[in-house]
Structures are given as structure tokens and as C-alpha cells.
C-alpha positions as CSV (number, residue, x, y, z in Angstrom):
1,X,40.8,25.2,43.6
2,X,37.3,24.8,44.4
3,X,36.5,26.6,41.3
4,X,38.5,24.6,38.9
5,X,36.7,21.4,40.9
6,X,33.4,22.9,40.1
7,X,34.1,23.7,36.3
8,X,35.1,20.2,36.0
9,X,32.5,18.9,37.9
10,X,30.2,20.8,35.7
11,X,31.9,19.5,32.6
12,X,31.6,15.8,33.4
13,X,28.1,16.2,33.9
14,X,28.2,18.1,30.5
15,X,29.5,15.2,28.9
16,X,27.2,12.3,30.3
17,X,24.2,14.2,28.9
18,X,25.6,14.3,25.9
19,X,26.6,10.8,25.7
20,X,23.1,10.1,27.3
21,X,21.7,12.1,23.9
22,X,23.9,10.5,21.5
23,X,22.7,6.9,23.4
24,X,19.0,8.4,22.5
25,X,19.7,9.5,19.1
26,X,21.4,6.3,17.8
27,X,19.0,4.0,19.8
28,X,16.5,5.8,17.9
29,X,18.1,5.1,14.6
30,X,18.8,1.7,14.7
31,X,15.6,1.0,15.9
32,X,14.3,2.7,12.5
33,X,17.2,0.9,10.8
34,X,15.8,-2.6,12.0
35,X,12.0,-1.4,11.3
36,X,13.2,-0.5,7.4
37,X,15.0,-3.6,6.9
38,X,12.1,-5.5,8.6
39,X,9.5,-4.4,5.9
40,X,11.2,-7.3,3.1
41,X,11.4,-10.0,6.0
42,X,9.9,-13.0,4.4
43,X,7.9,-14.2,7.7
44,X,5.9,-10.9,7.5
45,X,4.1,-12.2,4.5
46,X,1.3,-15.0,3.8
47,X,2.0,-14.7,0.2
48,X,5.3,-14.9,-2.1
49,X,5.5,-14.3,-5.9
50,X,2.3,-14.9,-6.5
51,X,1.0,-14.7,-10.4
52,X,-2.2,-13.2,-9.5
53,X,-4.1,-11.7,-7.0
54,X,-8.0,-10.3,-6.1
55,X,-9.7,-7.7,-4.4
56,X,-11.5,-7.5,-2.1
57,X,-10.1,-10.8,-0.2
58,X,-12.1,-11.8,2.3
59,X,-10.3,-15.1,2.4
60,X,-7.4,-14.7,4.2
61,X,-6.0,-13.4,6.9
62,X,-2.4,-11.1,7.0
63,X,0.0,-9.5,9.4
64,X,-0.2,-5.8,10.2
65,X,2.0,-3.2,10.0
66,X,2.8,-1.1,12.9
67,X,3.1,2.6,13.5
68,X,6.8,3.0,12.6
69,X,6.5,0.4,10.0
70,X,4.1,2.8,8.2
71,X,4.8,5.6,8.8
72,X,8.4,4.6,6.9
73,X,6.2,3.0,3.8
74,X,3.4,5.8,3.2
75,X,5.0,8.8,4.7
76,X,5.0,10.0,1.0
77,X,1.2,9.2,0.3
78,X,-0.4,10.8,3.4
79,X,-0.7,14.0,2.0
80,X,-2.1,13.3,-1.3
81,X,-3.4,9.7,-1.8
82,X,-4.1,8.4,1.7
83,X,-4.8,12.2,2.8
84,X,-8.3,11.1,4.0
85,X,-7.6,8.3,6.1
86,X,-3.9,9.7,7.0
87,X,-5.2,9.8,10.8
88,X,-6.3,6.7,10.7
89,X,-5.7,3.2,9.1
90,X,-4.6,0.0,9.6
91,X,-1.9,-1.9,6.3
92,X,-1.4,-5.8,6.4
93,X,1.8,-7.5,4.6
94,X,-0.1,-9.0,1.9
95,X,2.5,-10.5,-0.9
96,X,6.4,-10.3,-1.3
97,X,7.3,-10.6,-5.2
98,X,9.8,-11.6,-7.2
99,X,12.9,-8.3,-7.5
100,X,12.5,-6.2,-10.8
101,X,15.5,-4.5,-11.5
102,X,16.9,-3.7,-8.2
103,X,13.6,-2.9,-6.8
104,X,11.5,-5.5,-4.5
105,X,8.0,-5.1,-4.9
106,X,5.5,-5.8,-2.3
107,X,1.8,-6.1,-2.2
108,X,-0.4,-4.2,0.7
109,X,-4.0,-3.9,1.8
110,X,-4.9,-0.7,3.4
111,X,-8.1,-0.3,5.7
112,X,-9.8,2.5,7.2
113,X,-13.1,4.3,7.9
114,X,-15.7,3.8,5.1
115,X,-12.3,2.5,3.3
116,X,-10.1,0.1,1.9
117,X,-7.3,-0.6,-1.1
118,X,-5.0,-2.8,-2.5
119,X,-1.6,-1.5,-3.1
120,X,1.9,-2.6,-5.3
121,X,4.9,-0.8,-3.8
122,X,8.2,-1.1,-5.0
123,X,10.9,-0.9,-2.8
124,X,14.7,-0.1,-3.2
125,X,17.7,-1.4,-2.0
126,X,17.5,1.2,0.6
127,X,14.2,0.3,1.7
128,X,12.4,3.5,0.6
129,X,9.4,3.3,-1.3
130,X,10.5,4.5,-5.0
131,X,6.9,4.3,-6.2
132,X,3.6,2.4,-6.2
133,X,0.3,1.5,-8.2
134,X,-3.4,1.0,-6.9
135,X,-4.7,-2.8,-7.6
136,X,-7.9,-1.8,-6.2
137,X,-9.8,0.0,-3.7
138,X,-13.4,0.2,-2.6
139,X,-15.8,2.8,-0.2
140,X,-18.5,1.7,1.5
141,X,-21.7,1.7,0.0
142,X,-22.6,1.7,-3.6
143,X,-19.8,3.8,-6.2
144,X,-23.0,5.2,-7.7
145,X,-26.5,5.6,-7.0
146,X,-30.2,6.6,-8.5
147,X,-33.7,6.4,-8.1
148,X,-33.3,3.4,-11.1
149,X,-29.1,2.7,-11.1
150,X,-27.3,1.1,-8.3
151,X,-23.6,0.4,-9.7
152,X,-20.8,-1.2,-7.4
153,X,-17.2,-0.7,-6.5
154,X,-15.6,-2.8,-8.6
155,X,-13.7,-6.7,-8.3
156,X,-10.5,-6.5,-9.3
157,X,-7.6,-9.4,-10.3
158,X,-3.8,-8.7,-11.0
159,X,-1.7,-10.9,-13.1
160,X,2.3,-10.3,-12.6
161,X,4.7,-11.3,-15.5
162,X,7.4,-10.3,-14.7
163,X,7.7,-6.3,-14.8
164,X,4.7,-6.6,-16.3
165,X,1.2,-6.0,-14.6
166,X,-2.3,-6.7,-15.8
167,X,-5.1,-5.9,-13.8
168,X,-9.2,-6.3,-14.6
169,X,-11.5,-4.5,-13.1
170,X,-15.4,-5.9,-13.2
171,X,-17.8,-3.2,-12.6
172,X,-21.5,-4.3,-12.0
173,X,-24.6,-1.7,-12.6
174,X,-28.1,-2.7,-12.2
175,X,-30.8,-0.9,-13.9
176,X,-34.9,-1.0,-12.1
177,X,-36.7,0.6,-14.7
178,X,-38.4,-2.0,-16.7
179,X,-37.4,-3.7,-18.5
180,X,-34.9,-4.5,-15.5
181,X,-31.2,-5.2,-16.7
182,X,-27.6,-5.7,-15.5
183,X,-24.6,-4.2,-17.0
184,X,-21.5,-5.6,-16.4
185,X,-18.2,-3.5,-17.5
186,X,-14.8,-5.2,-17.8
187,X,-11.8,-2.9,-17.9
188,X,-8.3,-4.2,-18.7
189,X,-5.1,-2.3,-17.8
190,X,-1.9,-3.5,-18.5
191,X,1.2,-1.8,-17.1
192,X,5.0,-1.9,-17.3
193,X,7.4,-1.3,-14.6
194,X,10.5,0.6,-15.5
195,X,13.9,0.5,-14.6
196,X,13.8,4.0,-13.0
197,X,10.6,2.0,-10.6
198,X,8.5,4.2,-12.8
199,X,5.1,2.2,-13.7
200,X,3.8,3.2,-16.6
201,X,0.2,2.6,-18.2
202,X,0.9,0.8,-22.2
203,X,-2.4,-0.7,-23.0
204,X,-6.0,-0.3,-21.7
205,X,-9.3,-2.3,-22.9
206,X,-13.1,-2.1,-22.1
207,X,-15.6,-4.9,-22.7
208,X,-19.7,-4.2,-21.8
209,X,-21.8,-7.2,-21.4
210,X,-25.8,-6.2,-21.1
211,X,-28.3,-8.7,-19.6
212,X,-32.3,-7.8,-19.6
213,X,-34.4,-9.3,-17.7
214,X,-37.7,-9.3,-19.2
């Protein structure tokens, strides 16, 4: 008897750790449930369905992510786009736009050491990032240097129509070598997003405007 009492003693115990796991493991989840389903709440963002947007904006101020919250949306980019900051950054709920499709896309700034970026994401109705385009990003200091050329990171805007995406990007390069002048580049890049929450590149322009100063 004292045997049997002891096997079943052993097996109730048995059981309440694994109903204690099993409380663990689907606490866990829902919590990740609630954190996915939390990334499209509308009180996260400043912004909605905007038609156009800058960067940098040192205007305004937004909500940041946390730690699970990211780590759901840019788990796919920290090995290859965000690789160099992937131990580090801060995001902020910028802009929630208009759905595409089935897809809801959302707008991003990303900050971290010597860095930051402006980011479209498209999300899906499972709230997994299907894909997402760069609107801008700048390092510290100037994007190129010489003894005569300083040129800087560029100012971007993004127009949204739609599934339809322009963005400009004004690059400014001054020249010390007399005759002194500046050199202002204006690059257009208009992109289409797909069904499929591919975005794909259809048209791309490039204006240069010269200025001397004598």
C-alpha cells in the first residue's frame, strides 16, 4: 500500500508541473498574442494615413516600441539590414496607413549608435511583417568627405497614393575649391506595392542643380 500511495503521490506531483508548464507556456503565448495584435492599435501612433512624410523629423515626438514588440517586427531584418545596430536600437510608431490589399502598412523610425532610418512595413492579417521599404536613413557625420567636398546624408519626402509610393531624396555637396559651389542632387523613386506585399521599384529620376559662388 505504501507503495501504490507513493506512486500516486509521485504522479500528482507529476501532473501539477506539468499543468504549471503548460500555465507557463500559454501565458507566454498570449502574451505574444496581445504584443502582435498590439502593433496595428491605433493609439500607438501620432500619425494616420498620412499623404506624405519627411526625414529626418525633428518635429515630433512618437511612442516606442518595446523589446517584444520588436523583436516580433524586425526579427527578419537583424541579420541582414539592421545587422549593425541588431544589439542595440530603439523604433517609435510613427504612421498607421490606409490597408492595401490585405496588408496594413505602417511607418517606423529606427535609432541607434551613429544611426537612424525611416521605415514602411507592411503587415498581414497575421501580424507578420510580409515586407518593407527604406524611406530614409542617415549616419552621423557627413555621407562623403574630402580635403575640397563635403556632401550630406540626404532629406527625404514620401508621397502615398494609394499602393503607390514616391519618395525624393535631396542630396547636398559643397565644393571649397574656388570657385566655391554647391551641388544639389534630386533623386525621384517611385514604387508600387503588390498584391503579394512585394514593393517593387517602376520609375526613377535625377535632377542636378549647380550653384557657384564667385
Amino acid at each position: 500500500m505504501n507503495k501504490i500511495a507513493r506512486m500516486l503521490t509521485n504522479s500528482i506531483a507529476m501532473n501539477k508541473f506539468l499543468y504549471f508548464v503548460l500555465f507557463i507556456i500559454v501565458g507566454c503565448q498570449n502574451v505574444k498574442d496581445t504584443k502582435n495584435s498590439s502593433l496595428l492599435n491605433d493609439n500607438l501612433y501620432k500619425l494616420h494615413n498620412v499623404k506624405q512624410i519627411g526625414f529626418p523629423d525633428n518635429t515630433n515626438t512618437y511612442i516606442a516600441l518595446d523589446s517584444i514588440q520588436k523583436d516580433i517586427l524586425f526579427k527578419p531584418f537583424l541579420e541582414s539590414d539592421l545587422k549593425a545596430i541588431s544589439f542595440g536600437f530603439d523604433a517609435y510608431f510613427v504612421a498607421k496607413q490606409e490597408k492595401i490589399y490585405s496588408l496594413t502598412p505602417i511607418i517606423v523610425d529606427i535609432s541607434g549608435t551613429d544611426y537612424s532610418a525611416q521605415w514602411l512595413m507592411l503587415i498581414d492579417s497575421k501580424f507578420v511583417t510580409v515586407s518593407k521599404m527604406e524611406l530614409g536613413h542617415q549616419e552621423s557625420g557627413p555621407r562623403f568627405t574630402t580635403d575640397t567636398t563635403y556632401t550630406l546624408w540626404p532629406e527625404n519626402i514620401s508621397y502615398f497614393s494609394n499602393d503607390t509610393i514616391k519618395t525624393i531624396s535631396v542630396i547636398k555637396t559643397e565644393r571649397n575649391q574656388s570657385p566655391s559651389d554647391l551641388i544639389v542632387d534630386s533623386i525621384i523613386c517611385i514604387k508600387k506595392i503588390l498584391s503579394n506585399g512585394k514593393i517593387l521599384a517602376i520609375r526613377s529620376d535625377s535632377l542636378r542643380i549647380r550653384k557657384q559662388n564667385h
